[in-house]
Structure formats: structure tokens, C-alpha cells
N, C-alpha and C positions, 0 to 999 in steps of 0.2 A: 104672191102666187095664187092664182081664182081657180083652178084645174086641185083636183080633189087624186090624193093616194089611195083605193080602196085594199086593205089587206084582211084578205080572207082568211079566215082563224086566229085573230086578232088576240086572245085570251092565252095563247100558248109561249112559254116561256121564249121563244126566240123571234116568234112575231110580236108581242109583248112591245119586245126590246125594240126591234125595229122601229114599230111604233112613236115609244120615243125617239126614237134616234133623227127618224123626220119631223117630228114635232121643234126639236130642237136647232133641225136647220130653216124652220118654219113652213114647212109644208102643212096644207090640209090634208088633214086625214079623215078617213072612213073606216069602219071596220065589222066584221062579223064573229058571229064563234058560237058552234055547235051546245057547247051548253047557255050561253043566254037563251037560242032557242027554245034551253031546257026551261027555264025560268034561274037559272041560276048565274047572278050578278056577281060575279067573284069581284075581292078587292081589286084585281088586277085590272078586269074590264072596269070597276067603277072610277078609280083612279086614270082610263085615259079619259073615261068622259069628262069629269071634272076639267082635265084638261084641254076640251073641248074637240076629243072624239067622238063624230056621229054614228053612231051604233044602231047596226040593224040586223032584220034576222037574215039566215044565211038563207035566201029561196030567191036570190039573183037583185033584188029591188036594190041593192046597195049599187049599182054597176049603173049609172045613168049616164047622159049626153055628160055632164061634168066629170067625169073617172076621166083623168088621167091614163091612168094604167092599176089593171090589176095584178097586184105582189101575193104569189100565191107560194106554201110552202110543197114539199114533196109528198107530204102527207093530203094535198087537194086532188083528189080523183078528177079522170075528165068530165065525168056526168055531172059535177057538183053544180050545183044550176047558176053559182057567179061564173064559172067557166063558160057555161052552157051562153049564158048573157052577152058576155066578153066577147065572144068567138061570132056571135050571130050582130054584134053592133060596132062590131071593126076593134075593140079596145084591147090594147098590147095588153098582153100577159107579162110578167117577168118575175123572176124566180127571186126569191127570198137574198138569197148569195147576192145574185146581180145586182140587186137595190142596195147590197150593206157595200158591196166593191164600189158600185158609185158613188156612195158616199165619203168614203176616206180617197179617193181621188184629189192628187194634190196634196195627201200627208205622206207620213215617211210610214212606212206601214209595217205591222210585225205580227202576223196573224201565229195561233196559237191551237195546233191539233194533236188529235192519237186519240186511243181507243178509251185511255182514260185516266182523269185528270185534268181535263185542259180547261174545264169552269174554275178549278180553282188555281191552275197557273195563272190562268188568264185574270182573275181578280186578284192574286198576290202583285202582277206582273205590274197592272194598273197600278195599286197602290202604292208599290216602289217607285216608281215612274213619280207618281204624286208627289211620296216624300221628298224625291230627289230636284223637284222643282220643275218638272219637265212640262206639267199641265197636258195629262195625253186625253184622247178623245176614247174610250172604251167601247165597247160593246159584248156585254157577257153571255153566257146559258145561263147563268145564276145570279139573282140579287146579292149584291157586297153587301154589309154592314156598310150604315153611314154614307149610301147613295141613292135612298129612297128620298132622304129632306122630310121626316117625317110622316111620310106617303103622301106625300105631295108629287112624289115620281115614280119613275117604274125603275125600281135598284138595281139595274141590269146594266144601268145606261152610266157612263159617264162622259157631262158634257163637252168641258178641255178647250183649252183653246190655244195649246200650241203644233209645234209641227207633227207631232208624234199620235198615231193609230193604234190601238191595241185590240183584236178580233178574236172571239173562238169561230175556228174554220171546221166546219161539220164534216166528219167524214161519212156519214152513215149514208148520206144518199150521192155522194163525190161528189160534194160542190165546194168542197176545200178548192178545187181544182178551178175555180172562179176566181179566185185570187190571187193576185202578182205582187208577193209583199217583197221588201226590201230583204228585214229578215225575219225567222219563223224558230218555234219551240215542234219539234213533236216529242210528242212526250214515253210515249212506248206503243205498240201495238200489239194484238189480239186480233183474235176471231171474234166476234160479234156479229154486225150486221153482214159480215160477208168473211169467207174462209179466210182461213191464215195468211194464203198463198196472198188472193186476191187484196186484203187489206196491206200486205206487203207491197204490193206492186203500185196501187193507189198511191201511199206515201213517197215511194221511191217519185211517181211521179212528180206529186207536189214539190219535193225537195229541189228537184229537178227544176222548178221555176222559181229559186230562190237562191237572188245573186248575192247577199251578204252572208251572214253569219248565221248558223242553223245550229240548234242543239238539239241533238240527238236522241235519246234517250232509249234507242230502238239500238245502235250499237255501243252503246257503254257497258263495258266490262267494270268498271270500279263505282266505286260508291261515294259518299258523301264523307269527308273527312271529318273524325271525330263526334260522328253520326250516336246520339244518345237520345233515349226516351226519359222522362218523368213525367210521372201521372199524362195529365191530360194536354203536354208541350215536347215536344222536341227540339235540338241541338244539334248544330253541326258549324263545322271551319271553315271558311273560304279567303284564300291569301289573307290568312294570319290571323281573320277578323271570326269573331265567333258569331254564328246567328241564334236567336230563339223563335222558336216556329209557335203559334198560340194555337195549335189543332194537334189533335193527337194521332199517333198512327205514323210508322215509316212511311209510308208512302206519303204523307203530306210534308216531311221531311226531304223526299227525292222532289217533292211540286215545286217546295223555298228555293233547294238548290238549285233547278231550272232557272225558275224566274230570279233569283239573284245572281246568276251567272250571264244572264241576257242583258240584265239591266247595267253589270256592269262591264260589257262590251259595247256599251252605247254609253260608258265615261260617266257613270253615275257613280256618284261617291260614296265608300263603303258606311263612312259611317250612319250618315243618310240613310242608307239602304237599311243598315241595323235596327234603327231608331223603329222606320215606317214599319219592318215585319215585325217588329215586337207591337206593336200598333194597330196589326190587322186584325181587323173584328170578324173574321170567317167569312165566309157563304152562307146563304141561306141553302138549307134541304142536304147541306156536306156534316155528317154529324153534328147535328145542331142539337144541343141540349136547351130542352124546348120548359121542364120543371120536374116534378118531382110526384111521384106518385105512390101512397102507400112505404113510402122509404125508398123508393125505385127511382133510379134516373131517368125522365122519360128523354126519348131520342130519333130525332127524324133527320132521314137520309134517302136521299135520289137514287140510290145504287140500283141498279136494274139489269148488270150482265155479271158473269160469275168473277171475273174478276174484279170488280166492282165490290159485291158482292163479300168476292172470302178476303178482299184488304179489311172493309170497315169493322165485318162481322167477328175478325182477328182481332183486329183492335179493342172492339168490346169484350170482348173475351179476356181480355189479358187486363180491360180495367175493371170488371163487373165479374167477379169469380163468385156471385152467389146464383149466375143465369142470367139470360139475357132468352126474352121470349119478344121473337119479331112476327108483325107479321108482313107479308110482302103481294104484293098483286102486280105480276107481269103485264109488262107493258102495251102488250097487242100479241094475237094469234101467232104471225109471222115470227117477230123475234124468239119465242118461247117453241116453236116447234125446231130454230136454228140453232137454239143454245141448249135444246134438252140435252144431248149427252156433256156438254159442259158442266150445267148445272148437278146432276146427277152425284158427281166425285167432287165439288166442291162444297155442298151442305153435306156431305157423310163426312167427309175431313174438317168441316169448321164450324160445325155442329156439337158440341159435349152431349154427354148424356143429362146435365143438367139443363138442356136449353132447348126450349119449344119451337118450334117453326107452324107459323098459323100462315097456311096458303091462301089465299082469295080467290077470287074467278077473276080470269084475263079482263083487262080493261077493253071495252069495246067500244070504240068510237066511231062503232058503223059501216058503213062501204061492203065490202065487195071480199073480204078476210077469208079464208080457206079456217076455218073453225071446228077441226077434226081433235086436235092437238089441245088439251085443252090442263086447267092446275090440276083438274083428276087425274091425269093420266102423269105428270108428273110427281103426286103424291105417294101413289101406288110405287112409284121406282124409288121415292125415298123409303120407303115405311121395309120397303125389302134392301136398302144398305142399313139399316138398324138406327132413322132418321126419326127423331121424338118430332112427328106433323100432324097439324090436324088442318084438314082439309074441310074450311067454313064457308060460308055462303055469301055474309052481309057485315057491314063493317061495326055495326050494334052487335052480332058474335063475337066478333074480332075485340071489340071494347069490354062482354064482358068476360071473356078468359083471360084479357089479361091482367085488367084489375087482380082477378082473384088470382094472379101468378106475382105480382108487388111485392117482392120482398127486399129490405134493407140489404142493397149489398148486390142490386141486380139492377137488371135495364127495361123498358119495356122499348121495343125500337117499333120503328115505322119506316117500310123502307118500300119503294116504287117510281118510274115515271110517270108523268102525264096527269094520273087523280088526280085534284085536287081536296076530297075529301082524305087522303093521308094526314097531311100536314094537320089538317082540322080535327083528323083522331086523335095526334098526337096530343092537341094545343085541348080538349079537352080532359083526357088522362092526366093532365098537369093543371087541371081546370083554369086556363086561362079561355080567351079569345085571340083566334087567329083568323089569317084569311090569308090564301095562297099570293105569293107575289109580294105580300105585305110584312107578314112574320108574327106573331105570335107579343103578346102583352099581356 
């Protein structure tokens, strides 16, 4: 193939993937991303170059007579000057979705959505699949354990080489709705990136273009049979066989029983199935215990909407009873002005009085943002439901309140999308090296 893939924001967990995912059907690839312009080479970008991604700055020069086509995600403005390039040199645009649907083209395909959850459906989903012998072809929102190769790859990806697909299908910008799988996981819904009403209706769509076997999880009344916590694993039954979940928190209990319920609708054997989920080595950024700080367990997590949010934050709560001080940096302008009154009743209920909430400033990745709405003005509405916040500025505050909050018996969490300086809070609080994409050593 002599025609070059350029993907615009190349660095971000789902272009990332993509990335590989063409790399692996042998495509050339190209790519950009707003913080290399920064000067900042995250493992993530270093890792496709290695690979032999040619990396350049985002100001259109990537978009030549050789582009193929540009794969832009939702978050590429039109002004973005590779669009600007694209548009003025004849060269196809196409959307993130469309590139990942042509690619499992010709698998049997089982895409993987809802408001939240489906990074780690979709890696248990994979994994079983593995164990059961299926060899499926993956594509995650989040690095698996055990699918980097060392960081020789981008852990998001797995390669597979039999009939079977496994996708998370995005719904925040409706490009679930790109997708014509065989069958499909949604795993629950919320309000998030769009009303209640409206995320209801999206799915109802989706579901709607999926002729095999769908699980639901959006109308389930019952629950996971024989459904039990300890410490930091979960328990539960399915036809007679019992599973053990290696992540803590019911809700990653209700993820098992999804993805062990689909896999064995597709004739995967239970015992198989047992063996691989006591086997899975987590997600990356899904409560990942990252070391140990001052007698503290430190802890990093993606959570970034409220119910996101009061599942993990519950969870720590109930294993960390001497406090748990997070702190959290909203993901952009937009979501944070859509989920204020969410957030609001969800850190007053799953907040103690023992436990700190350090706000940061919205992540701003530029463009065109309405930035009226801002963590001030979120703090302020905590600090008046009787919310222990402090409302910091830079992520060196953020580092040293929490050290001096270290006690035996407590957590220090890190919880946001998008940064990649989170995960690197974390990985130093535990004084290791880490790097986003990669994971922490």
C-alpha cells in the first residue's frame, strides 16, 4: 500500500488505537497531535513512531499529494488547518467510526456501547474471547494488560486473526450509529454528553441495527446471581458456574456478567470463560493501583461523568475507610457546564467528611469552547452542600496536598479524561515512571 493514512490527533486514546489497528493491517500511516506541538512526546506518540509512524506538527504539512485520506475524530474543528489542507487539495476526510467499520469488514462483529463501562466490557469481552480460542481482532478506549508486548504496541489494540470483531462503539458524538454489528453489549445509560431522553433514543437506535443477540443492560431488572464483594475482587453465578471478577466495585461485577453472558451466546465454554476472567489483568486508567504512597494506596482512574464518578468513588470508599483525597480535572468546558447539576448531588453523597476533593482547571485543548462555566464555579456549589474541596490551580498543588493527606489506610486517587499528566501524577506519588498509553513501572 504507497498512499499514506494521515490521522489527525493521533496521541488520543481512540486515534491511538486506530492507529494501530491500520498499522496492523499494514497501512501507512501519518499522524499529528496537539501536544507534540507542545513539545510533549508521550509514550503513546513515541511508541507509533517506533513503529514507523511519521509524526508531524498539526499546521496542515502532514496532508500531502500522498494522504490517502484524512481520519479525523469529532473533537477536529473545521478551521483545524489539516482540514483546512484536506478540503482545499481534494483529500477525503473520514470520520474515526468509518475507518474502525471498515476495518472489521468481513468479521462477524460485536460492537460494545453505553454511557458507561464499555472500555472495560469491551477488554473483559476481548479476553474471554481469547481464552475461549476464538482469536478475536479488538479495538478498545483503553490499554488491556498484556496487549502492549512490552510497549512495543499501543494496548488498546488487539490483533486476532480469526472471524470475530470486538469494538467500543462511542456514543458521545453518535457514531455508534456507524456500525452494523452482528451482535452488540449496551451496557446502561445516562445523561452525559446529551439528555437522558436523547441518549435513550440514540441507543434505542443503535439496537435497532443489530440483528443478533443484544444485551441490554439499559432494561434489566435483576442482577447478577450470587453477586458478592471481597476486598478488592468480585463474585458472581452464571448457569451453575461461578466467576471471579479481579477489579473491585459492583459495577465491574455487572461489566463480567455482560461480557460473560455474550461470550457465552457465541458457544464459548464456560469453563474457559472462568479460567480467562480470573486472568484478566484490568484496564489501564479503570482503578488501577498505580503504588503506594506514605501508607496510601495510590489510584488512577478515567472517571469523568457522575456516574462514572460515584460507582469508583463508592468503591474506594468502602475499601479505604481512613479517606480517600482525589483530585479530578474536567474534561473540557462543554461537558462540565452539561453535567454541573449531576455533579453537584453526586460528590455531596459520595464524599465523607473524611475525604478531600482537589478540583483543577478544565482541560483545555483549545478551539472555539464557550468557557464561562468553569471548576470555580463548580466548587463554590460544592463547598455550599458541605463538600471538603479545594479548588487548586496546578498539578505540583495537586501533588503537594496530597502527599501531606498519606495516611495508612487511605487512597490518593487521580481521576479525569484526556490529561495525560494525571496518570503521571499518579506514577509519581508512588514514585515510579509512567507514561500515558504505556502504564506505569
Amino acid at each position: 500500500m504507497s498512499d499514506v493514512v494521515h490521522v489527525s490527533g493521533i496521541g488520543g486514546v481512540g486515534m491511538s488505537a486506530l492507529a494501530q489497528a491500520l498499522l496492523d493491517q499494514g497501512a501507512r500511516v501519518s499522524g499529528s497531535d496537539r501536544l507534540l506541538d507542545t513539545g510533549d512526546m508521550t509514550e503513546t506518540l513515541a511508541c507509533l513512531a517506533r513503529q514507523g509512524v511519521a509524526l508531524c506538527p498539526q499546521d496542515g504539512s502532514g496532508v500531502t499529494p500522498q494522504t490517502a485520506r484524512l481520519v479525523v475524530s469529532s473533537a477536529i474543528e473545521a478551521d483545524n488547518p489539516e482540514m483546512v489542507r484536506a478540503r482545499a487539495s481534494g483529500v477525503p476526510v473520514v470520520h474515526r467510526a468509518a475507518e474502525l467499520a471498515d476495518l472489521t469488514r468481513g468479521l462477524r462483529l460485536i460492537a460494545v456501547t453505553g454511557t458507561c463501562g464499555k472500555s472495560t466490557v469491551t477488554a473483559m469481552l476481548g479476553c474471554l474471547l481469547e481464552g475461549a480460542g476464538f482469536d478475536p481482532f479488538v479495538v478498545n478506549g483503553a490499554a488491556v494488560a498484556g496487549w502492549s508486548a512490552g510497549g512495543a504496541r499501543i494496548g488498546s489494540v488487539r490483533k486476532g486473526a480469526g472471524p470475530w470483531a470486538v469494538v467500543e462503539a462511542d456514543e458521545s458524538d453518535k457514531s455508534l450509529l456507524v456500525f452494523a454489528p452482528e451482535h452488540a453489549i449496551i451496557t446502561n445509560a445516562s445523561a452525559d454528553h446529551f439528555g437522558l431522553g436523547e441518549t435513550q433514543s440514540l441507543f434505542a437506535a443503535f439496537r435497532a441495527r443489530v440483528p443478533g443477540v443484544v444485551i441490554d443492560g439499559r432494561q434489566e431488572s435483576g442482577r447478577p446471581e450470587g453477586l458478592r464483594l471481597e476486598g478488592w475482587n468480585g463474585f458472581f453465578t452464571f448457569e451453575g458456574v461461578e466467576y471471579g471478577v479481579p477489579m473491585p466495585g459492583e459495577h465491574n461485577v455487572y461489566n463480567a456478567w455482560h461480557a460473560v453472558r455474550m461470550a457465552r451466546a457465541l458457544g464459548a465454554p464456560p469453563d474457559k470463560l472462568a479460567a480467562a476472567l480470573r486472568g484478566f489483568g484490568g484496564v489501564e486508567r479503570r482503578l488501577q493501583r498505580v503504588g503506594m504512597c506514605g501508607g496510601a494506596m495510590v489510584v488512577d482512574d478515567y472517571a469523568h461523568n457522575p456516574e462514572k464518578l460515584a460507582a469508583a468513588w463508592t468503591t474506594l470508599a468502602a475499601a479505604f475507610p481512613a479517606g480517600v483525597c482525589a483530585a479530578w480535572r474536567p474534561h473540557g468546558y462543554a461537558p462540565l457546564r452539561k453535567m454541573l447539576e449531576g455533579l453537584v448531588p453526586v460528590f455531596a453523597r459520595v464524599c465523607r467528611p473524611v475525604d478531600t476533593l482537589l478540583l483543577l482547571p478544565v482541560y483545555d485543548a483549545g478551539g472555539t469552547a464557550d468557557r464561562t462555566i468553569t471548576s470555580g464555579v463548580l466548587a463554590s456549589q460544592l463547598r455550599d452542600k458541605g463538600v471538603t474541596v479545594n479548588h487548586i490551580q496546578t498539578l505540583e498543588e495537586a501533588e503537594s496536598v496530597m502527599r501531606s493527606k498519606a495516611v495508612a489506610g487511605g487512597a490518593l486517587v487521580t481521576f479525569g479524561a484526556r490529561d495525560p499528566d494525571l496518570p503521571r501524577l499518579a506514577a509519581r506519588l508512588a514514585g515510579r515512571s509512567c507514561e500515558f498509553g504505556k502504564g506505569c513501572v
